[in-house]
C-alpha positions as CSV (number, residue, x, y, z in Angstrom):
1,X,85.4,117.4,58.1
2,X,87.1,114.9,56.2
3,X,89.5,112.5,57.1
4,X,91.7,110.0,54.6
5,X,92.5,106.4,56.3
6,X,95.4,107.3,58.0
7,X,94.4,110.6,59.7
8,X,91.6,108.5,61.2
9,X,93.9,106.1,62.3
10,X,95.5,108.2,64.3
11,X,92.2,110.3,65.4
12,X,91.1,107.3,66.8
13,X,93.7,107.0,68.7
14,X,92.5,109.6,71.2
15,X,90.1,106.4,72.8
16,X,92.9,105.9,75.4
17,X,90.5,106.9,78.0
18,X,89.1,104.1,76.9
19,X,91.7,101.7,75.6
20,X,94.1,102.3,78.5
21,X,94.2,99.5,81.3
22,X,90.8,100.7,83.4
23,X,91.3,103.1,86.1
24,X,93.8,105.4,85.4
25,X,92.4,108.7,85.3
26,X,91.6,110.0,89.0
27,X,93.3,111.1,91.7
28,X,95.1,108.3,93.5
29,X,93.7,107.0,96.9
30,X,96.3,105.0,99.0
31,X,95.6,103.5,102.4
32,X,97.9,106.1,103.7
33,X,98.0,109.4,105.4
34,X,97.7,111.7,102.9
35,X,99.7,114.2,104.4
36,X,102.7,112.3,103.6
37,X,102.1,111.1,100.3
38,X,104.5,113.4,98.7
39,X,107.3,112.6,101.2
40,X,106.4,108.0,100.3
41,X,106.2,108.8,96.6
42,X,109.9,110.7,97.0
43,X,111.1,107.4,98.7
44,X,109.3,105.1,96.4
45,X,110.8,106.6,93.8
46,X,114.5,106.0,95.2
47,X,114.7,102.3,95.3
48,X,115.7,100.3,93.1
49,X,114.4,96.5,92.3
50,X,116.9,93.9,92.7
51,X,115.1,90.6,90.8
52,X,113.5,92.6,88.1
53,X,114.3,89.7,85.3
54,X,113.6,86.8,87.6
55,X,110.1,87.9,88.5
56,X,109.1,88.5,84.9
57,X,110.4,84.8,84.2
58,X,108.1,83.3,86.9
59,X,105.4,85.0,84.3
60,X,106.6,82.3,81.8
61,X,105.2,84.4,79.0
62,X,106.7,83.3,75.6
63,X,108.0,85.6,72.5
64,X,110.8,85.5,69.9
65,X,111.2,89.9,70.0
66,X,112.3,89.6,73.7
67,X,115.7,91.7,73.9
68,X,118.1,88.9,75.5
69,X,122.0,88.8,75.9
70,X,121.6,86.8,72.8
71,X,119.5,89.6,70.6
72,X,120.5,92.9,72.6
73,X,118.9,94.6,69.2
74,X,115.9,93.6,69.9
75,X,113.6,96.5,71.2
76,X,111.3,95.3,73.8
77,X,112.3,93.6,77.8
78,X,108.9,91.6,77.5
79,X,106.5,89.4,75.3
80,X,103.2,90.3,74.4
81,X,100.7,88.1,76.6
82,X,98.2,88.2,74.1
83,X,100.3,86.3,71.7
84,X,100.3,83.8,70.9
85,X,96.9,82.8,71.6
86,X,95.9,79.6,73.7
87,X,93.7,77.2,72.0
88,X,92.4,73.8,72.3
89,X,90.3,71.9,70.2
90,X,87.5,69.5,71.6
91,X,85.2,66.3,70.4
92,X,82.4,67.2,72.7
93,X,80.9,70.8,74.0
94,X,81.4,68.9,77.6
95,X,84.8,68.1,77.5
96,X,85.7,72.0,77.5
97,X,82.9,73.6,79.5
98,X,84.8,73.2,82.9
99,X,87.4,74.3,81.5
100,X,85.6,77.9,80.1
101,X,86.6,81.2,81.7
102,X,83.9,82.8,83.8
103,X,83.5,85.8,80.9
104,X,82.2,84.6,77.4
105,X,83.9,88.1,76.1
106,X,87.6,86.8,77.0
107,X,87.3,84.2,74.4
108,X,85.8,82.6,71.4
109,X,84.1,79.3,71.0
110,X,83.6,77.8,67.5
111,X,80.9,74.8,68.4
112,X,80.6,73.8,64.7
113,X,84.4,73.6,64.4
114,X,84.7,72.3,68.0
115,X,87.5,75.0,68.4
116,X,87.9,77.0,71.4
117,X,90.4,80.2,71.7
118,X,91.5,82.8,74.3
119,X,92.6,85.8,74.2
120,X,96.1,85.0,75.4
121,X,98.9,83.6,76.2
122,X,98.2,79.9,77.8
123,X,100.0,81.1,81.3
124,X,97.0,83.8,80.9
125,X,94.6,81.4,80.3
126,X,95.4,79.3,83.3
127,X,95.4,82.5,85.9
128,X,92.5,83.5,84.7
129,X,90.7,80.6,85.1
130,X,91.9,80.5,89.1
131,X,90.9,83.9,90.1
132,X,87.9,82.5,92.2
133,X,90.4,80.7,94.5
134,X,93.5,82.8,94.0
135,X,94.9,84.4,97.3
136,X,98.3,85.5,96.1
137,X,100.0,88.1,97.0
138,X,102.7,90.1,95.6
139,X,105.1,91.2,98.7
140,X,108.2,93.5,99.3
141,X,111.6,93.2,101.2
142,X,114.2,95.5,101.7
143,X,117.7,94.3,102.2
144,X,119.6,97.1,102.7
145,X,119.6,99.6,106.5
146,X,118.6,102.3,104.6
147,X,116.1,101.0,102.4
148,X,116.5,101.4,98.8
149,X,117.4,98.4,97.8
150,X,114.6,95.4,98.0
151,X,113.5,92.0,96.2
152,X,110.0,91.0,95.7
153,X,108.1,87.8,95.6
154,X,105.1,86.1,94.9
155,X,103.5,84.5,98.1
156,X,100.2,82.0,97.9
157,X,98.8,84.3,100.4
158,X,99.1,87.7,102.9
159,X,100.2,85.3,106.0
160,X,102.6,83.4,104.3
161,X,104.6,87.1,103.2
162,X,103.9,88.9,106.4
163,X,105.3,85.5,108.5
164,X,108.9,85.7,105.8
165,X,108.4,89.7,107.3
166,X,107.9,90.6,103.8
167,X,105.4,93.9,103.3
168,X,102.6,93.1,100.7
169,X,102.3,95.6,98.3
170,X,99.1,94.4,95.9
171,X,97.2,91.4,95.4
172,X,98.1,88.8,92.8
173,X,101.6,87.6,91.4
174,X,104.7,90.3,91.0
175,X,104.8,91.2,87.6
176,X,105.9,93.8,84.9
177,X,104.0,96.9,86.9
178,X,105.0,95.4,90.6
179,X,107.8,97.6,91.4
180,X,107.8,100.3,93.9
181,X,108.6,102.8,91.4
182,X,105.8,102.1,89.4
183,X,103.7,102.4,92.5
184,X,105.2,105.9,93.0
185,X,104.2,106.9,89.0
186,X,100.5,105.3,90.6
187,X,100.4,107.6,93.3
188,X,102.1,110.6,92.2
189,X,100.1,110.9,88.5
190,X,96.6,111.8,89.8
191,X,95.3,112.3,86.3
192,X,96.5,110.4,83.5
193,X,94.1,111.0,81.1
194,X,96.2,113.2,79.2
195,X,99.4,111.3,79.0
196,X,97.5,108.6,78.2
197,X,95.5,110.0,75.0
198,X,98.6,111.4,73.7
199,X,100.9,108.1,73.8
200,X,97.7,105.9,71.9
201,X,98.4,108.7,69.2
202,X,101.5,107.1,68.4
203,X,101.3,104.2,65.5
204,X,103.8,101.9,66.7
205,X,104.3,99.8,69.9
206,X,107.5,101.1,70.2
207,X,106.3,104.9,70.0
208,X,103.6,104.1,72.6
209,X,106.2,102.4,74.7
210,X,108.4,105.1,74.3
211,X,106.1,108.1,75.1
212,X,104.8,105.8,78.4
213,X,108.1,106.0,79.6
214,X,109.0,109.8,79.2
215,X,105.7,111.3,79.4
216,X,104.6,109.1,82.2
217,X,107.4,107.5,83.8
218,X,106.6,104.3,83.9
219,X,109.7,101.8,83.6
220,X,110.4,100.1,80.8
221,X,109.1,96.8,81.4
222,X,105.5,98.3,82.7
223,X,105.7,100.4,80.2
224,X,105.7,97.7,77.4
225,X,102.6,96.2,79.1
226,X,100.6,99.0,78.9
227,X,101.5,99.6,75.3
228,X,100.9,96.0,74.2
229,X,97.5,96.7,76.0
230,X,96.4,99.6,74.0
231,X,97.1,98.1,70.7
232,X,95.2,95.2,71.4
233,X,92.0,96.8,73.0
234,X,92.6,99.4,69.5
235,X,92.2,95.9,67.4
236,X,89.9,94.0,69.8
237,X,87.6,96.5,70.3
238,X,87.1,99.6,68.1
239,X,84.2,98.0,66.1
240,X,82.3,97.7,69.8
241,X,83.0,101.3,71.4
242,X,82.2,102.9,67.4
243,X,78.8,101.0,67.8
244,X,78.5,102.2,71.6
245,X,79.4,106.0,71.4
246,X,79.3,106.6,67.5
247,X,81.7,107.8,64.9
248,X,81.4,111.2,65.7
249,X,81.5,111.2,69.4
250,X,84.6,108.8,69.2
251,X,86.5,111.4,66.8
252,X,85.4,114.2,69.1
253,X,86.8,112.3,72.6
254,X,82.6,112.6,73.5
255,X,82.8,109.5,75.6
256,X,81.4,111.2,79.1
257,X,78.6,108.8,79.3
258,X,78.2,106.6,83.0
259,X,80.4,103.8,82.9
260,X,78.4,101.2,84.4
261,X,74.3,100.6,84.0
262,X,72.1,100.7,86.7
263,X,72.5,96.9,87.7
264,X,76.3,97.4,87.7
265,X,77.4,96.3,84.6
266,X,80.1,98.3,82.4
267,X,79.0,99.5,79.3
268,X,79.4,97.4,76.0
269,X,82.8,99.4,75.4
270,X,84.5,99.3,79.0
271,X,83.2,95.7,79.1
272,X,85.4,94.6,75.9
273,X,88.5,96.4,77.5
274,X,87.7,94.7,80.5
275,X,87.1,91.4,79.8
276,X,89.2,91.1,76.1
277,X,92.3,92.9,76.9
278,X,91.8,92.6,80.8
279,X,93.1,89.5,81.6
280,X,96.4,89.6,79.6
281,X,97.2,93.6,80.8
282,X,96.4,92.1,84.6
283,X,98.5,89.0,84.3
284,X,101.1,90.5,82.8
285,X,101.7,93.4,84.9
286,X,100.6,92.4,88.2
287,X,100.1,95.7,89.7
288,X,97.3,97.4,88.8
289,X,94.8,100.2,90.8
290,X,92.4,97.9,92.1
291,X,95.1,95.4,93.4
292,X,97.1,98.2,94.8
293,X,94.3,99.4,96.8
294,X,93.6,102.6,95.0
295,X,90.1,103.9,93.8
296,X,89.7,104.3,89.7
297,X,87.1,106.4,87.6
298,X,85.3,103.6,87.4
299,X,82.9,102.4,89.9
300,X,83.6,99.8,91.7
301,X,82.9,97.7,95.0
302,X,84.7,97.5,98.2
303,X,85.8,94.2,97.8
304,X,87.2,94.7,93.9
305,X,89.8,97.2,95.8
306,X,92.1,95.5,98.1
307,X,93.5,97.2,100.6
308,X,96.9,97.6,101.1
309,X,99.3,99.7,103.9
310,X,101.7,101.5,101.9
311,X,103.2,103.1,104.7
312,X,104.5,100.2,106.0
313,X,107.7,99.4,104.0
314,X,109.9,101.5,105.5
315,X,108.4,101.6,109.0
């Protein structure tokens, strides 16, 4: 078989499996009673998000293609968080080592240049950093009798939204993915594999977005993360999964092999995704599986999935 530069391109766009935000391809797993799943995915799907643009401005993510009044031409809601990068010089290796992200893979450090960079936005950089003591919570409130209407906000932790009688609904900040029709596309999409492989086909941001939204229902502003994440992890990380799996095995979509080592650990390819592209995709959209309390094809522990009720906003 050959294949010219641009069919390759595009061949290689079949690594979704791999270059889509981790954990999207098995069946959803919500702390609810299964036997009404269809019936809270019909209601999620209903209601309608009242302070979409003010969450996303709490993100304080910065771009100049962000469609506004001003530029209604423009084609995307949200900036990129991986753009631009955060970076900081230093005189001394000291003077930034507290300041280093737990991951060596999220970011580059130039010792001989004393120049250090992330792979993100500097809102990114500064969440990132906090995870160890973060206890946010992301938190839903209807305002309307028959619940279809709702706000959501960002509390710094589960007591603080359940005292304001708000119902969490993931762990972290609100962001692009936080609304409750997203979770409904979440629980009702129990295998996006598919979707997924076709839309990284696509060799534009705008076709990825595009085919997220109709092929997989995600709204627009989720959408756009996702899409900004699979071109990065494309750039970031093609060179690492080639090595991992091979030419061949990449081209064929013969990437079956265990995600995680014995000890744990993700395997070189999963790990770049992960720990490259992770942090801006998480920031960014807020919601993801893990967060939202449901399981992922990739192994994880109990206390990487937190646990959320989703029966309880309209209780």
């Amino acid at each position: 078989m050959s294949l010219n530069p641009r069919s390759l391109f595009v061949t290689l766009g079949l690594m979704a499996l791999v270059f889509a935000p981790l954990g999207t391809v098995v069946s959803a797993q919500a702390v609810v009673d299964l036997a009404q799943l269809d019936d809270l995915i019909e209601r999620l799907d209903e209601t309608k998000l009242l302070n979409r643009n003010e969450i996303y401005e709490q993100l304080k993510l910065v771009g100049t293609k962000i469609r506004t009044e001003a530029n209604p031409s423009r084609k995307f809601l949200t900036a990129n968080p991986y753009y631009p990068r955060y970076r900081e010089a230093f005189n001394r290796l000291d003077d930034i080592q507290s300041r280093l992200p737990q991951n060596p893979l999220s970011y580059r450090l130039n010792k001989s240049k004393r120049r250090f960079m992330f792979f993100g936005q500097e809102p990114v950089f500064a969440w990132y950093r906090s995870l160890s003591t973060n206890t946010e919570v992301c938190a839903v409130k209807f305002i309307d009798n028959v619940r279809k209407e709702y706000e959501l906000r960002t509390f710094s932790n589960s007591r603080d939204a359940i005292a304001a009688n708000f119902a969490i609904t993931h762990r972290y900040h609100c962001g692009t993915c936080s609304s409750l029709r997203n979770l409904a596309v979440y629980l009702a999409k129990r295998d996006l594999t598919t979707p997924a492989r076709s839309c990284a086909r696509k060799q534009t941001l705008r076709g990825i977005k595009r085919c997220l939204v109709e092929a997989i229902g995600f709204e627009e502003p989720c959408a756009e993360t996702w899409a900004y994440n699979v071109a990065h992890t494309k750039r970031q990380c093609m060179t690492t999964c080639i090595k991992h799996y091979g030419l061949w095995r990449v081209l064929r979509n013969d990437m079956g092999d265990a995600h995680v080592d014995d000890g744990g650990e993700l395997n070189p390819c999963l790990a770049c995704d992960e720990h490259i592209s992770g942090p801006g995709f998480q920031y960014a959209a807020g919601r993801t599986r893990r967060a939202s309390g449901l399981t992922s094809a990739i192994e994880r522990t109990t206390a990487e999935i937190y646990l959320v009720d989703h029966s309880l906003y309209f209780e």
